[in-house]
C-alpha positions as CSV (number, residue, x, y, z in Angstrom):
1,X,-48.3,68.3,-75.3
2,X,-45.1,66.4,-75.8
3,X,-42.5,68.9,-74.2
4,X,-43.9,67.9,-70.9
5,X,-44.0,64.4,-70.8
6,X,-40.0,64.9,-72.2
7,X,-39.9,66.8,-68.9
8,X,-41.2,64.8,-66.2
9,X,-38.8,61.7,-67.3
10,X,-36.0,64.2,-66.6
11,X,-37.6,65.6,-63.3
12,X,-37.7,62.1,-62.6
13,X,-34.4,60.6,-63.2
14,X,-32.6,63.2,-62.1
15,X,-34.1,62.9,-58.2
16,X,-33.1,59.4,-58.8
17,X,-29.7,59.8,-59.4
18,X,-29.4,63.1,-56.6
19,X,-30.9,60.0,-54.2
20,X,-28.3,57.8,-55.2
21,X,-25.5,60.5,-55.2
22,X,-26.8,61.5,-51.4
23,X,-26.3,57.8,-50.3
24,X,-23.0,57.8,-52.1
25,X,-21.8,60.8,-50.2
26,X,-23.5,58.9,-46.9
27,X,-20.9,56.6,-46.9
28,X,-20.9,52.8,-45.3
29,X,-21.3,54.4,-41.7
30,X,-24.3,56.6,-42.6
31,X,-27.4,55.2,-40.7
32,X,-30.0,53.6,-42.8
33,X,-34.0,53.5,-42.3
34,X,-36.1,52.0,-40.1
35,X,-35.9,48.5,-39.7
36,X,-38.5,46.5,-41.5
37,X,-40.7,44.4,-39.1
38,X,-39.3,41.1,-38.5
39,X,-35.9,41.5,-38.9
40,X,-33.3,42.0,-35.9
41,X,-30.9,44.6,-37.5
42,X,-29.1,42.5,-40.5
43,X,-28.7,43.5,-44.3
44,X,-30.4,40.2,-45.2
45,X,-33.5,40.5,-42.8
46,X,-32.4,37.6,-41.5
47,X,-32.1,38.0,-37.4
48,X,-28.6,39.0,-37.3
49,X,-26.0,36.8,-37.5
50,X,-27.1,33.9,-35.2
51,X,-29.8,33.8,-37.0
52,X,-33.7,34.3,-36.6
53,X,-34.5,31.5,-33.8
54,X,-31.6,30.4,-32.0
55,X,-27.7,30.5,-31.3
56,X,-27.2,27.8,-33.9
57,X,-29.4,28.9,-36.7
58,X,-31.3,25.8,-36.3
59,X,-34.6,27.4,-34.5
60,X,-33.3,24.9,-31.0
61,X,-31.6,26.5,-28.0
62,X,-28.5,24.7,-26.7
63,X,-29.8,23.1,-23.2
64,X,-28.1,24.5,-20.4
65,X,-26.2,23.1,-17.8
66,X,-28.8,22.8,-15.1
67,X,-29.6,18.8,-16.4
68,X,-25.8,18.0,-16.4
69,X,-25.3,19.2,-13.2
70,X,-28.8,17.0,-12.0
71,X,-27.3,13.9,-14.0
72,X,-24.2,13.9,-12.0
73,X,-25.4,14.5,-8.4
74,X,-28.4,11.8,-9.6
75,X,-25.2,9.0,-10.1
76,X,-23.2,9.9,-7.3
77,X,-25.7,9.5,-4.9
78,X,-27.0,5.9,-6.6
79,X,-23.5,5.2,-6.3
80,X,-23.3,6.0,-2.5
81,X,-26.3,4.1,-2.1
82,X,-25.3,1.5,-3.8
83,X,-21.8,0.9,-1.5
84,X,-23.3,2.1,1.7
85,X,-27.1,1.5,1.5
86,X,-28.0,-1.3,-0.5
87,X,-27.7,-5.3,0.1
88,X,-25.6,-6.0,-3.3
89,X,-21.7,-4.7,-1.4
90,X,-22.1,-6.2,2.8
91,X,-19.1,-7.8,4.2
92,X,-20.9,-11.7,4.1
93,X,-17.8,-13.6,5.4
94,X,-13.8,-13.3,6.2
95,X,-10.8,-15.6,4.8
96,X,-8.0,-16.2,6.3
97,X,-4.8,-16.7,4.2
98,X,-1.1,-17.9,5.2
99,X,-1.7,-19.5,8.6
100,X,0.6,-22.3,10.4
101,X,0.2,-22.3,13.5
102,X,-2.5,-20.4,14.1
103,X,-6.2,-21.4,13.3
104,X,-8.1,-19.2,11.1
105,X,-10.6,-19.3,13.8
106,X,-8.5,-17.6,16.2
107,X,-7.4,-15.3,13.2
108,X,-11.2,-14.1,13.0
109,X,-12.3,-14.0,16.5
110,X,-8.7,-11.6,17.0
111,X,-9.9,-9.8,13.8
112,X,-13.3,-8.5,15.5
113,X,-15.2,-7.5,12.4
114,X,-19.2,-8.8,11.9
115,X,-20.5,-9.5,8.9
116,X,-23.5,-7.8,7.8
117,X,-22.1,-4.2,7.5
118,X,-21.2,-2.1,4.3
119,X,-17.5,-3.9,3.0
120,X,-16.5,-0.1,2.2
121,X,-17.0,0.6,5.8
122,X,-14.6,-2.0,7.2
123,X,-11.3,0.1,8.5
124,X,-8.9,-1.9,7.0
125,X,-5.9,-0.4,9.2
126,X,-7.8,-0.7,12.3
127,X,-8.4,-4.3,11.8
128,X,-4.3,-5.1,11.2
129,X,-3.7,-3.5,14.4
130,X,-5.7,-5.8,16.4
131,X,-4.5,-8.6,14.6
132,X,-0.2,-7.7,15.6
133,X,-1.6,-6.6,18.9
134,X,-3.4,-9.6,19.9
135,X,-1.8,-12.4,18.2
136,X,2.3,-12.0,19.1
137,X,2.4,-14.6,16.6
138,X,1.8,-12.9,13.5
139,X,4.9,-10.6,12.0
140,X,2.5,-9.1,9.5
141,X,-0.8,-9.4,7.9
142,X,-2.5,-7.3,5.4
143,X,-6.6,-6.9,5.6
144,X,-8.0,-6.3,2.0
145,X,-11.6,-5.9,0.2
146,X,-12.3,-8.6,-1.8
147,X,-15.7,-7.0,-3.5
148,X,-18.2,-7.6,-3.7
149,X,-18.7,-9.0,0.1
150,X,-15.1,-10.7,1.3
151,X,-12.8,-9.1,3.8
152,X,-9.6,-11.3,3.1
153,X,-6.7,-11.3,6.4
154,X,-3.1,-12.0,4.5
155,X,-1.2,-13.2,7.1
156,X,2.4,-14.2,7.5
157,X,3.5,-15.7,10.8
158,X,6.9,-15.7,12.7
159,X,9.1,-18.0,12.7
160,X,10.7,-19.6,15.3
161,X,14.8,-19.4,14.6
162,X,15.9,-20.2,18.7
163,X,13.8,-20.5,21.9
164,X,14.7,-18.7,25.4
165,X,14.2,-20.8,28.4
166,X,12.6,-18.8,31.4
167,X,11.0,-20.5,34.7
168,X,11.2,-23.9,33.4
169,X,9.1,-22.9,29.5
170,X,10.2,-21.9,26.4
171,X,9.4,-18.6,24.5
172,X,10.1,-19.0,20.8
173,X,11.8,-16.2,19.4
174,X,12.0,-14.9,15.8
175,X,15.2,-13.8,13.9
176,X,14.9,-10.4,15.3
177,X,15.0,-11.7,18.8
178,X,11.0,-10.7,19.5
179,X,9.8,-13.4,21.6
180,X,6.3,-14.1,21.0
181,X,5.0,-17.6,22.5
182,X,5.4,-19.6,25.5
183,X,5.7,-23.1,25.1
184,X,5.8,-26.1,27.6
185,X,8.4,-27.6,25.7
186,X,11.1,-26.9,23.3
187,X,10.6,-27.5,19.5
188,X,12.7,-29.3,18.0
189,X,15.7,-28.3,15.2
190,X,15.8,-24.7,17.2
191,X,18.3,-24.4,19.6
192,X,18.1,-22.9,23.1
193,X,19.3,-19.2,24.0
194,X,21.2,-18.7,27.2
195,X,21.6,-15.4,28.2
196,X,24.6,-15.1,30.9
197,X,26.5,-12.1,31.5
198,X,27.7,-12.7,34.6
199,X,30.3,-15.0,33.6
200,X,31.3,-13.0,30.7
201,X,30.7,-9.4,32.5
202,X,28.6,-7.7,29.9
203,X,28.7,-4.4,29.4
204,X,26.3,-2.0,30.8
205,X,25.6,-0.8,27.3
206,X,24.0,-4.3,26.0
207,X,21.0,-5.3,28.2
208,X,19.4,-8.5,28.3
209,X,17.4,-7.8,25.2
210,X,20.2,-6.7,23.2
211,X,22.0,-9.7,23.5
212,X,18.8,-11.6,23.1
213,X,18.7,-10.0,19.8
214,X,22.9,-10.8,18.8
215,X,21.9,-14.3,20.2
216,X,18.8,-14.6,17.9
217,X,21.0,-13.2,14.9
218,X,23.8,-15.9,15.1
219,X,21.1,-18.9,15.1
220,X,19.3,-16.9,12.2
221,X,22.5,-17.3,10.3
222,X,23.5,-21.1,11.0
223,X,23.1,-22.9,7.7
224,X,19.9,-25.9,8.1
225,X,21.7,-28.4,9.0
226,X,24.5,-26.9,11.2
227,X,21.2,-25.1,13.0
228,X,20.2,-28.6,13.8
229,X,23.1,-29.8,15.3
230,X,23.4,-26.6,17.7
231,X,22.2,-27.1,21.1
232,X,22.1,-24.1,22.8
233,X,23.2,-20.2,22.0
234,X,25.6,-19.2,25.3
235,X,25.7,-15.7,25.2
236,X,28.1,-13.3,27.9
237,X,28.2,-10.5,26.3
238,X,28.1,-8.5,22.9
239,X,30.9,-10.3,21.6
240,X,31.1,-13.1,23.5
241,X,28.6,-15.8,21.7
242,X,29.4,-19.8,22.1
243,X,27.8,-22.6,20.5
244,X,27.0,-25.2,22.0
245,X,27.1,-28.3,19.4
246,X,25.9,-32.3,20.2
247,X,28.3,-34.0,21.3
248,X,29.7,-31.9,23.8
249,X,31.5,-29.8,21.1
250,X,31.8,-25.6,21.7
251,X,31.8,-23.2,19.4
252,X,33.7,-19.7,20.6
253,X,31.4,-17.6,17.8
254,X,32.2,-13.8,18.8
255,X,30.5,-11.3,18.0
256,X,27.2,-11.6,15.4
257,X,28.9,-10.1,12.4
258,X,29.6,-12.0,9.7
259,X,28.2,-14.8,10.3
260,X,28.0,-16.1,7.0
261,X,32.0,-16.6,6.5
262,X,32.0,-18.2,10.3
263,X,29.4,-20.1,9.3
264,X,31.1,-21.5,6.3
265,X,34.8,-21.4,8.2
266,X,32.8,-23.9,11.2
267,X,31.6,-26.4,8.4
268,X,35.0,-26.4,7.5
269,X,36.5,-27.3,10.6
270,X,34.0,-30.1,12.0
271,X,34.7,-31.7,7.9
272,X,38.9,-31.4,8.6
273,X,39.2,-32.0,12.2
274,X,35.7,-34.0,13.1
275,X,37.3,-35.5,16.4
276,X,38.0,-31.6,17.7
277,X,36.3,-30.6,20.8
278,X,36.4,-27.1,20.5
279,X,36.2,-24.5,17.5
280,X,37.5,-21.0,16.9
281,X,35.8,-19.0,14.2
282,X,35.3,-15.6,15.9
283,X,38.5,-14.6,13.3
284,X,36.8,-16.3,10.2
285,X,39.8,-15.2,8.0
286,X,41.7,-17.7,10.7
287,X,39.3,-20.5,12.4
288,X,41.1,-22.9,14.4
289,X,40.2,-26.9,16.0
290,X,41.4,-27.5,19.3
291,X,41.3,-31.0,21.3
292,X,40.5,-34.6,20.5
């Protein structure tokens, strides 16, 4: 009875080892059995390699981007509400900065803005334009938002540097030779243009305004106190400027170029020869006094 026993342990061992020399010969590529239920394909059983439950192994999806995308369009339009829509941001009142002559209540009636509207509504650029186009006066102004409910109005005026006489008034005129305001009398420590090319036979090239404009540059240039003591600005033609000083003194200028080194070579002369009656500086490198 022993003999068989001896034999089944060797029946058995050797299919054991033919079943491990057949998976041997399989190889790593050989397919293997079914998979056991539960698993998702991987040698541990565990669901691959992301895991049983989720990308992250954690058993939690990542969230998508659907709720981003809702966040964001959720703030911008609170935020467009919020400039536009709600009471917190409306234009309540406007200041007025840098005015001289001008009143800040003609500044706002030329500005024609209401308060009451959204501040991020007010067009800026449109409202400058009004301002140069109905007040000659300014020479620039800058309209800003002052959040959260001020529209301020920067302005910077002209200033007078010579008046033109026409009809019996005075338009003041700026040193670029813009004249922008008629006044019934002349101010004073400007001196008076005098445009007259008939004596002097101007050329067709200059016109009126273009000697307006050299006139306008020569008083621009005259120091403070030598601006003071000029009467009037004669001018004939492009390069044919006179000053006309108190006391009866004249000036022959020239042309508007260099003006500083005339100016200095006039100061000069009325110090050295202060009984002369007339003054050359339209040469600066050779001024000359004449009369006494």
């Amino acid at each position: 009875m022993a003999v068989p026993a001896i034999t089944r342990r060797r029946a058995s061992g050797g299919t054991a080892a033919t079943g491990r020399r057949s998976r041997a010969q399989d190889g790593p590529g050989a397919p293997e059995g079914p998979e056991l239920p539960g698993g998702s394909g991987g040698p541990d059983g565990s669901g691959g390699p992301d895991g049983p439950d989720g990308p992250d192994g954690s058993g939690r999806r990542r969230p998508g981007p659907l709720p981003l995308v809702a966040a964001v369009l959720l703030l911008a339009a609170f935020g467009l509400w919020a400039v536009y829509g709600s009471p917190w941001l409306r234009m309540r009142g406007v200041e007025v900065l840098g005015t001289d002559r001008l009143t800040e209540q003609e500044v706002r009636a030329a500005a024609g803005v209401s308060p009451g509207g959204p501040l991020a509504s007010v067009d800026t650029g449109a409202v400058e334009e009004r301002l140069r186009g109905r007040l000659p006066r300014i020479a620039s102004v800058e309209a800003v938002r002052s959040w959260p409910e001020t529209l301020t109005l920067e302005v910077t005026e002209r200033e007078a540097v010579a008046v033109l006489a026409v009809d019996g008034r005075f338009t003041e005129v700026d040193a670029d030779g813009v004249g922008y305001a008629t006044v019934r009398e002349a101010p004073g420590g400007v001196p008076v243009i005098r445009v007259d090319p008939a004596e002097g036979g101007a050329s067709p090239r200059f016109g009126r305004d273009r000697l307006v404009r050299e006139a306008a540059a020569v008083a621009a240039g005259l120091p403070g106190q030598l601006r003071e003591r000029t009467r009037t600005v004669v001018v004939r033609s492009y390069d044919g400027i006179e000053l006309h000083l108190d006391g009866g003194r004249t000036v022959v200028w020239g042309s508007s170029h260099e003006g500083a080194r005339k100016a200095r070579a006039l100061l000069a002369l009325t110090k050295a020869a202060k009984d002369a009656e007339r003054y050359d500086v339209s040469s600066p490198g050779t001024p000359a006094a004449t009369g006494s």
